[in-house]
C-alpha positions in Angstrom: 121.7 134.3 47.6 120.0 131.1 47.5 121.6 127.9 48.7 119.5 124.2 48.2 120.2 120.6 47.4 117.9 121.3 43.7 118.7 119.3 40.7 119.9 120.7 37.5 119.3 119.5 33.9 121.3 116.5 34.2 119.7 115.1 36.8 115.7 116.3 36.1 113.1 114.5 38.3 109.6 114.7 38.9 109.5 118.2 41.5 106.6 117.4 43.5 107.2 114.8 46.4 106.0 114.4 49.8 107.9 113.6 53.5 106.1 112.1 56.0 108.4 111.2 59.5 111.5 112.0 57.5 110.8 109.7 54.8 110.0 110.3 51.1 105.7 109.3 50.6 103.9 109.9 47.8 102.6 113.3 47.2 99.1 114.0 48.9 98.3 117.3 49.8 95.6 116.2 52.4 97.7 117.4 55.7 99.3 114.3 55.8 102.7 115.0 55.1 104.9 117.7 54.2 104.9 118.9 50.6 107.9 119.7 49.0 108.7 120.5 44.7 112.7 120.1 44.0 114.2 123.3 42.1 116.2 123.2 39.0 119.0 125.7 40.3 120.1 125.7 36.9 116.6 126.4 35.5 117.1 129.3 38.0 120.2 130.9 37.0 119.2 130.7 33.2 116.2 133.0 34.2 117.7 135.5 36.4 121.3 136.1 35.2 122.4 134.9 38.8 125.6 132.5 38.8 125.5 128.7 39.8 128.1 127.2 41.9 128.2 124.0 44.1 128.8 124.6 47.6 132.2 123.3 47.4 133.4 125.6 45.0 131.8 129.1 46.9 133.7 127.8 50.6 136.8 127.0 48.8 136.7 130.4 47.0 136.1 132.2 50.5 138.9 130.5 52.5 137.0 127.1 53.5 139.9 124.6 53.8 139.7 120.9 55.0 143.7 120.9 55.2 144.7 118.9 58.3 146.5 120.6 60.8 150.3 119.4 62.1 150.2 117.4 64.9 153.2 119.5 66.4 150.4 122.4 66.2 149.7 123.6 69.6 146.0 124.1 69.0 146.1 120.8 67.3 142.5 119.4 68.9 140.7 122.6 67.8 142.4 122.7 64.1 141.5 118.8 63.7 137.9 119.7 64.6 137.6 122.7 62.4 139.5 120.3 59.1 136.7 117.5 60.2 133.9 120.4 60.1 135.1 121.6 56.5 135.3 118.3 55.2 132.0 117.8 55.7 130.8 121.4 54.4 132.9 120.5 51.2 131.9 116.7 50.5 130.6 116.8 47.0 128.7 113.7 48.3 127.2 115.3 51.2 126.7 119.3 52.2 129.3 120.3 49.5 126.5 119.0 46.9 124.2 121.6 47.6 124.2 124.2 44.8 124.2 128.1 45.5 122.7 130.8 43.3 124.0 134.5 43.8 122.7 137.1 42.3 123.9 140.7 43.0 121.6 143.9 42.2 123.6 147.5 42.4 126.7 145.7 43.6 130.1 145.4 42.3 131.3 142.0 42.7 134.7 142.1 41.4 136.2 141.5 45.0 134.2 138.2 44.8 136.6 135.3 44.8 134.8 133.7 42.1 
């Protein structure tokens, strides 16, 4: 399994960039700053057989749920939190973005939610 923020062929960018101090530089590979190339996920899956799915859609598939709790729930504080937590995991905008590959080798994966 392979989970990234990579583009797919919708979105197709130059891959090679640089980060320097958290920020996005040119790319210069003279020690500088980090070096980093963006990867097509969907470049990815074509070549390996693996499947593509945003974030989003493998938590939701294993149980992730941002449902807000009652608020006559006696563990109320620790339910809000854990909603809070999954809605971040989930946003589309944010961590739920990020895509993940799986590829299986020898396994059945019919117990899979997805």
């Amino acid at each position: 399994m392979a989970i990234d923020y990579g583009h797919s062929r919708a979105d197709r960018r130059a891959t090679l960039t640089g980060y320097r101090s958290g920020r996005q530089v040119p790319p210069v590979p003279d020690g500088s700053c980090d070096l980093t190339a963006h990867v097509a996920l969907d470049a990815c899956a074509a070549a390996t057989g693996a499947l593509l799915l945003p974030q989003r859609a493998a938590l939701t598939a294993l149980g992730v749920s941002a449902a807000l709790p009652a608020p006559t729930d006696p563990a109320y504080a620790l339910a809000l939190q854990r909603a809070s937590q999954a809605r971040e995991l989930l946003d589309p905008d944010g961590l739920g973005g990020f895509g993940w590959l799986v590829q299986t080798v020898g396994l059945d994966v019919g117990w899979m939610p997805w």
